[in-house]
DRENMIPA-352654 format. One line per field, with one value per residue (C-alpha): residue number from 1; y, z, x; residue in one letter. Coordinates in steps of 0.1 Angstrom, whole numbers, plus 5000, padded with zeros to 4 digits. Example, Ala and Ser with C-alpha at 12.3 -4.5 7.8 and 13.67 -1.06 7.14 Angstrom:
% residues 2
i <- c(1,2)
v <- c(4955,4989)
w <- c(5078,5071)
u <- c(5123,5137)
aa <- c(A,S)
END
This chain:
% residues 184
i <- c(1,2,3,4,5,6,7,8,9,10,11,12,13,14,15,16,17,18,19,20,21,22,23,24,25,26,27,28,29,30,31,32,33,34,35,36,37,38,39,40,41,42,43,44,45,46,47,48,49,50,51,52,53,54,55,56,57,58,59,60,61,62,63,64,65,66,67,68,69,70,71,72,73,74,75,76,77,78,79,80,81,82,83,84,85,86,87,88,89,90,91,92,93,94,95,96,97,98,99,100,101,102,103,104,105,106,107,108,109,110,111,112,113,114,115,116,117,118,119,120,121,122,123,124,125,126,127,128,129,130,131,132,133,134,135,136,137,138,139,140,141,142,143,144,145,146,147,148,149,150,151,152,153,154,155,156,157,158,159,160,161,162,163,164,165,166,167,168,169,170,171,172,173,174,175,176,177,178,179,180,181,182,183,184)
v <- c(9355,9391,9397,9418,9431,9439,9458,9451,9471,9472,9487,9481,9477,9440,9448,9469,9443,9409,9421,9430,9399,9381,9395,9397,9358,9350,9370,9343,9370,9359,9379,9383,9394,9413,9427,9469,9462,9477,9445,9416,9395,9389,9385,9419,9425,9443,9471,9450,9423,9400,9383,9373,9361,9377,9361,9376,9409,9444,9441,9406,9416,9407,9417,9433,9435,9445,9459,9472,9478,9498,9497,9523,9516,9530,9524,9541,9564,9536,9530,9570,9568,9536,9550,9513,9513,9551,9540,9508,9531,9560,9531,9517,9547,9555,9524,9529,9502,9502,9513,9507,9528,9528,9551,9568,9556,9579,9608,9599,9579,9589,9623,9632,9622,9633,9600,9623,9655,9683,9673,9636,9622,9599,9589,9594,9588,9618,9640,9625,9644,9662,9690,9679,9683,9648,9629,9620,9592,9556,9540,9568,9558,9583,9596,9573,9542,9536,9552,9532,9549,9541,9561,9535,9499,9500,9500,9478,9451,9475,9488,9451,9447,9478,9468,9434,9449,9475,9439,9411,9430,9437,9401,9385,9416,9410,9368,9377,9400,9378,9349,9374,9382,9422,9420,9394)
w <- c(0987,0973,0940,0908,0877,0849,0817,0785,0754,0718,0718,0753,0761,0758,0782,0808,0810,0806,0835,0861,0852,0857,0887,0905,0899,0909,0943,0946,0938,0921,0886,0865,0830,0810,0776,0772,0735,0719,0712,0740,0726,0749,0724,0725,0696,0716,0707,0693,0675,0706,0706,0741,0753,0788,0810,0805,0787,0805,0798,0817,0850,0884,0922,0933,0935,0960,0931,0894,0870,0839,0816,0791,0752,0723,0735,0764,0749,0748,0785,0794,0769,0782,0805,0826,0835,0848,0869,0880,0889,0906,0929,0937,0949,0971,0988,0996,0972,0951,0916,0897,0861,0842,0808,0794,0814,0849,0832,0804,0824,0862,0860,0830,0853,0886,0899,0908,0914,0910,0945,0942,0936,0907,0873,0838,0800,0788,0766,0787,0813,0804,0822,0854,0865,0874,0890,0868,0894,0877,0899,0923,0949,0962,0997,1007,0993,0970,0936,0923,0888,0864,0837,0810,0801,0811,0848,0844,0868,0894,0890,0895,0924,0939,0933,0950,0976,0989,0982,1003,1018,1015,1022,0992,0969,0982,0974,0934,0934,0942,0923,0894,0901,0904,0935,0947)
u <- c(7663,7669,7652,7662,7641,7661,7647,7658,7646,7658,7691,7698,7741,7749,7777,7761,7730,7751,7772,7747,7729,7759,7772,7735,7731,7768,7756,7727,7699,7667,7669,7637,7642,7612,7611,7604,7584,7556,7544,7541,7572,7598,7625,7650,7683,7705,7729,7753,7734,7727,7692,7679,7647,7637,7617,7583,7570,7569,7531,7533,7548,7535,7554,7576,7615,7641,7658,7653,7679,7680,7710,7719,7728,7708,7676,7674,7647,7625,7624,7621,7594,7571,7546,7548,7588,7587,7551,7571,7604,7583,7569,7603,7613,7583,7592,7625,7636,7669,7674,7701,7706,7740,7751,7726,7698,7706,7702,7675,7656,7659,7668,7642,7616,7627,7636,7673,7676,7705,7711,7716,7751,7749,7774,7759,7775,7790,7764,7734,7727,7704,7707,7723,7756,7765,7794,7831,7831,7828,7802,7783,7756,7730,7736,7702,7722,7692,7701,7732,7743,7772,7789,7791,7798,7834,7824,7798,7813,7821,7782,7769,7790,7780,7741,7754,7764,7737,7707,7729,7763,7796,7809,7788,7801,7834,7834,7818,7849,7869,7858,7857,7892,7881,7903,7929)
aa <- c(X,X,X,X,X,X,X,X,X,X,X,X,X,X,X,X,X,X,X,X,X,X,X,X,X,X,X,X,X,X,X,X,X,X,X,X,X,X,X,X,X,X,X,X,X,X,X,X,X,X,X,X,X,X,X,X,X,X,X,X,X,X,X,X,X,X,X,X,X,X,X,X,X,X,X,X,X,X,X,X,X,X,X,X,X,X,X,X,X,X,X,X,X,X,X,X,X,X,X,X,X,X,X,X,X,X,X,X,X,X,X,X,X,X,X,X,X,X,X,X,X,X,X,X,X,X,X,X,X,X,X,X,X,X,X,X,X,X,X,X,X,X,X,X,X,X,X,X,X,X,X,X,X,X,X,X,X,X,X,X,X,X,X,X,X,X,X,X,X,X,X,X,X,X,X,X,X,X,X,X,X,X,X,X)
END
């Protein structure tokens, strides 16, 4: 079974991290959820008021995943800025291992600490990059099919299908997209 981190911070796009959740788990991938905090709770308010409890605490974590996913929102800045989700990112990259960032977070996060380059393709929110001149496309993937980036929370199913896709295959991305009624 394919496996999925996903990062949640205060401030983090209820949107953008709802829908990969949702979409990852429709796809049958095995989804831990940990809490970005200065403190060891695992209790997050998102951007928009929502409350969640994750799974376990960033502090807490233990393995390793096929994929790691960091959405965008407000808080953004408190994932570029913990020391422990840019050493877990720079890892997952060494080992040829997917990434996923939407909004904010490609250009804040990934490109702020050369997880990108100028010469990867990848999507940012507008007024994030920066410094790099990143793609207008919704959803981009990284010519290594590794990096998978999304401009904002409007594309955020596309984005999960897209992470879907490059863990278990077009046919599982294809079914969720169906069932989700993305395409008939």
């Amino acid at each position: 079974m394919k496996t999925a981190l996903i990062l949640y911070t205060n401030g983090t796009e209820d949107i953008e991290v709802t829908a990969a959740l949702d979409v990852l788990h429709r796809g049958g991938v095995k989804i831990t959820t940990a809490a970005v905090t200065d403190e060891s709770s695992r209790m997050v308010p998102l951007a928009h008021g929502t409350v969640v409890v994750c799974d376990t605490n960033i502090d807490e974590l233990e393995g390793e995943y096929d994929l790691i996913v960091i959405p965008g929102g407000p808080g953004t800045r408190n994932m570029a800025q913990n020391g422990k989700v840019i050493d877990l990112l720079k890892d997952q990259k060494a080992k040829g291992k997917l990434i996923g960032a939407i909004c904010a977070a490609p250009g804040v996060v990934l490109y702020s600490h050369g997880l990108i380059d100028d010469k990867t393709t990848a999507s940012c929110y507008p007024g994030c990059e920066c410094g790099k001149n990143f793609s207008k496309q919704g959803v981009s993937v990284s010519e290594d099919g590794r990096i998978i980036t999304a401009r904002s929370a409007h594309y955020a199913i596309a984005f999960g299908l897209e992470m879907l896709k490059a863990l278990s295959g077009e046919e599982i991305s294809l079914k969720v997209a169906r069932d989700l009624l993305v395409i008939e």
